[in-house]
N, C-alpha and C positions, 0 to 999 in steps of 0.2 A: 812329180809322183815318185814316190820310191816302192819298185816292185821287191815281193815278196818270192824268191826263188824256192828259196827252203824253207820252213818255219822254224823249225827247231824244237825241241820237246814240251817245251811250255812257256813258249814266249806271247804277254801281251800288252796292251797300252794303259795305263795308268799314269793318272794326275796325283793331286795333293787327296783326293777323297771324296767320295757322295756324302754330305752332312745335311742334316733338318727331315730324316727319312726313316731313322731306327722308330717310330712311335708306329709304323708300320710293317717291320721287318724286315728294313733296306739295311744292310750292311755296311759302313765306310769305306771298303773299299781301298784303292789309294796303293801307293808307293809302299812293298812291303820293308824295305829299305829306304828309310827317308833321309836318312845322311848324305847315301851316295847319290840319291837321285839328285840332292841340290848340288852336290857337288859338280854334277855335271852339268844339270841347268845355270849355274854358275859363272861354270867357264862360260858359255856362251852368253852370258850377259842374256838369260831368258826370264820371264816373269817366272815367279816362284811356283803357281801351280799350272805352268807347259806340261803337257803331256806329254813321257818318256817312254821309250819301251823300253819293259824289263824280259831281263833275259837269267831264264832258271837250267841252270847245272850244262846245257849245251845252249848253244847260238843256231841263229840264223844266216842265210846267206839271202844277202839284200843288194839289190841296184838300184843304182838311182839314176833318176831318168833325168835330174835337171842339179847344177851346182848347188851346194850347198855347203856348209861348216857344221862339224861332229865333235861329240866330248862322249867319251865312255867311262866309265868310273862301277866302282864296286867289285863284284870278282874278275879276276882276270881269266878270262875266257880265250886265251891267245888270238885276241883279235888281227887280223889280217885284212891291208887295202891292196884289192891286188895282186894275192898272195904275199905282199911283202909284211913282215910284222910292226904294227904300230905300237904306242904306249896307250898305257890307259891313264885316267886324267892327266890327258891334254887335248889343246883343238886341234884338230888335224882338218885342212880343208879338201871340199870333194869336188870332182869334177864328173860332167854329163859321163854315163858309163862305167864309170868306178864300182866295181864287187866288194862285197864288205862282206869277210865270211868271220868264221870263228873255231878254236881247235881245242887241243885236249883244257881242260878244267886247272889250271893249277892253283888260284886259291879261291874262296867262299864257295858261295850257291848260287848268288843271284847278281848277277851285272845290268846298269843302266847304261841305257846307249841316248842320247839327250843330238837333235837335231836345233839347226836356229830355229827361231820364235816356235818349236813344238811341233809337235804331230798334229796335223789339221782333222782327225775324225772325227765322227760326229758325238754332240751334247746328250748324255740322255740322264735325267733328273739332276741337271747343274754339272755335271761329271761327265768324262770323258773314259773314265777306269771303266773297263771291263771285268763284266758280272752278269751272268746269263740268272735269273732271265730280265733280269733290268737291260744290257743289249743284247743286242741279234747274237754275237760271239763270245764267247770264254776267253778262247785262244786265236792267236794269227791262224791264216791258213796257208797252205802253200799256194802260189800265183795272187796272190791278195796284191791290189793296187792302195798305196795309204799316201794321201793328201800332205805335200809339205812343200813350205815355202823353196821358191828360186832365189838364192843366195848369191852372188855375185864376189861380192865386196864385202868385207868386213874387217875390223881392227878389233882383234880380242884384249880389253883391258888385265888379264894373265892368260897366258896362255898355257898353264902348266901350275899344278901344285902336284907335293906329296902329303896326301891326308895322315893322321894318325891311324897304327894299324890294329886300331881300337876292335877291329872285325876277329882277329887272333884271340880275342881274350874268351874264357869261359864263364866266366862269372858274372851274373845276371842281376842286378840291383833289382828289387823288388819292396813293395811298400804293404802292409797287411789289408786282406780282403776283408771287406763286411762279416766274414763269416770265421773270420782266422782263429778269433779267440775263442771255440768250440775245437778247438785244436787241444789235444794233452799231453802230457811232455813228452811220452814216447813218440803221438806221430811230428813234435814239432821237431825231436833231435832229426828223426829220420829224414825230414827235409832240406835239413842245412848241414847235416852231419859231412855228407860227401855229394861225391858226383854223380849225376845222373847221364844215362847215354840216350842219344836220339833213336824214337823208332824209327821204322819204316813208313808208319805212318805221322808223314805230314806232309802239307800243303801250306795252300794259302789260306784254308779253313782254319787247321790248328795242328799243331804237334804234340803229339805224343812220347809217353816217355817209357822207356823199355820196364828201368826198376819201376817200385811198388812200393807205397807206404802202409802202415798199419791201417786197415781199413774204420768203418765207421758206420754207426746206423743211424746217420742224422735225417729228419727228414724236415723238407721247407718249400717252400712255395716257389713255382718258376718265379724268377727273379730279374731284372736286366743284367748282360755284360756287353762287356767292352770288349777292345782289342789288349791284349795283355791281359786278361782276366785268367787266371791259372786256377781250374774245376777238378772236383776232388771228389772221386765216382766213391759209390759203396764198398769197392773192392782195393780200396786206394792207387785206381790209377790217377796220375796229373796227368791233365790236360789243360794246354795253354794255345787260350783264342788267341788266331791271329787276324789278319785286318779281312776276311772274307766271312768271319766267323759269325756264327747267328746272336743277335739280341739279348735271348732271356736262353735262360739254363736254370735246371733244378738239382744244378749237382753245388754244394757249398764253393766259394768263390772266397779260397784260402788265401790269394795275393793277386797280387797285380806289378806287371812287369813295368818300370820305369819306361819313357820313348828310346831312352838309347839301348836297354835292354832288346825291345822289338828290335830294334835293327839289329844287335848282335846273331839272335834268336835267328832273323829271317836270314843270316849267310852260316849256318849249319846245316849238314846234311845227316842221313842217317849213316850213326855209330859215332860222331862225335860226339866228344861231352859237354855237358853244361853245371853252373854249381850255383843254385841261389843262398844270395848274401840279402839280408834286412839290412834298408835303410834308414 
C-alpha cells in the first residue's frame, strides 16, 4: 500500500482515458499530460495505460508501505526521497518506509509520479482516471490507502532519459474547427496575431484566456467537442476544453489543439502565455 500523508492541492490517479462513454456525457478523462505520463510509465517498463498520479502545481507527501520502483517525470516539483533530492525521469528504487515528499514548483504545472505495474485502484467504466461523479473521488484525500504492487527486484531496461523540453515552448499547433471559416479577417488576425495570457481560470475542465477577440453573433446548435476543442463565446472569449471538459457546446468550435499542443496547454499556469500557430 502506499499511504497518502498529505494530498496536495489537486493531485489524482489517472490512466490513458474513459473512451466508448461521450454519446452519454462521460468525458475522456485521462492523463492531462500524456507525454510525460508515458514517459514515466516507460522508464518502468509499464503497460501503456498503468495508472499514474498526477500531481498539479504542489505535491504530495506519500509512504510506502511495501518496496517498490518509481519514475517521475513532467514538472519538476523538487521531488525529495527522504528529504534527500532526487531527479525526475529516472527510476529511483523505494524501500518499506521511504517518504516521498515534494517542494517549491520550479518548472511546468503538472508532474506524473508512475509506480511498477501502476496504481492498483479501482475500474469504473474501463478507467481508472478519476471524475466525480463517474468515481467516488475527484481528488486524493489526506490518509488515503492506494493499492500497489510489492516490487522487490527489478532491472530497468533505461534507467534515465532527458526528454525534449518541448513543455517551454508557447506555441500551440492548432488545425481549424468545424466552425473556423465563420471567422472574418479581423477576428482571424486577432488570433494569431500575438500572445495570449492564461486566466485564472483553468483546470482540468478548460482554460481560459485573459485577452478577447472581436466578438460575434453566431448562432448554432449544441454541437459535440473534444479535448482541444478551442470555443468562442459571444463576447469573444476562447475557451479551450481540456480532457475533463463536457461533450457538446454551443459556442462555435473555431480550432482544435493538435495532442502535443494539450500537453503543452496542460503544463501552463495562470499568466503565462501561449500563441496559436495553423497547421
Amino acid at each position: 500500500m502506499l499511504k497518502v500523508k498529505r494530498a496536495g492541492f489537486f493531485t489524482s490517479i489517472q490512466d490513458q482515458g474513459r473512451f466508448g462513454f461521450r454519446h452519454i456525457g462521460v468525458p475522456v478523462s485521462g492523463v492531462m499530460d500524456e507525454y510525460s505520463a508515458s514517459i514515466a510509465n516507460n522508464l518502468l517498463d509499464n503497460a501503456e495505460d498503468a495508472a499514474v498520479m498526477e500531481l498539479t502545481m504542489t505535491g504530495p507527501m506519500l509512504e510506502f508501505e511495501n518496496p517498490t520502483y518509481i519514475a517521475i517525470s513532467g514538472a519538476d516539483l523538487s521531488p525529495k526521497l527522504n528529504d534527500r533530492p532526487i531527479r525526475i525521469n529516472q527510476v529511483h528504487k523505494i524501500a518499506k518506509g521511504d517518504i516521498l515528499t515534494f517542494g517549491k514548483l520550479q518548472s511546468g504545472f503538472r508532474a506524473y509520479l508512475a509506480v511498477k505495474n501502476g496504481f492498483g485502484t479501482g475500474m469504473f467504466m474501463k478507467s481508472r482516471s478519476y471524475f466525480r461523479p463517474v468515481t467516488p473521488l475527484h481528488t486524493i484525500k489526506d490518509q488515503m490507502e492506494i493499492p500497489i504492487d510489492t516490487v522487490t527486484e527489478y532491472e530497468p531496461m533505461i534507467s534515465s532519459v532527458s526528454p525534449e523540453p518541448f513543455h517551454k515552448e508557447h506555441e500551440l499547433e492548432v488545425y481549424r474547427g468545424p466552425e473556423y471559416d465563420m471567422l472574418v479577417d479581423r477576428q482571424l488576425e486577432a488570433v494569431f496575431a500575438g500572445d495570449f495570457t492564461i486566466a485564472k481560470e483553468n483546470n482540468r475542465m478548460a482554460y481560459q484566456l485573459e485577452e478577447t477577440i472581436p466578438g460575434h453573433s453566431i448562432s448554432m446548435l449544441t454541437s459535440a467537442t473534444l479535448p482541444g476543442t478551442v470555443q468562442y463565446t459571444p463576447a469573444g472569449k476562447l475557451i479551450l476544453l481540456m480532457k475533463d471538459g463536457q461533450t457538446t457546446g454551443g459556442y462555435p468550435r473555431i480550432l482544435q489543439l493538435t495532442p502535443t499542443a494539450i500537453c503543452i496547454l496542460s503544463q501552463k499556469k495562470f499568466g503565462d502565455k501561449i500563441k496559436f500557430h495553423l497547421k
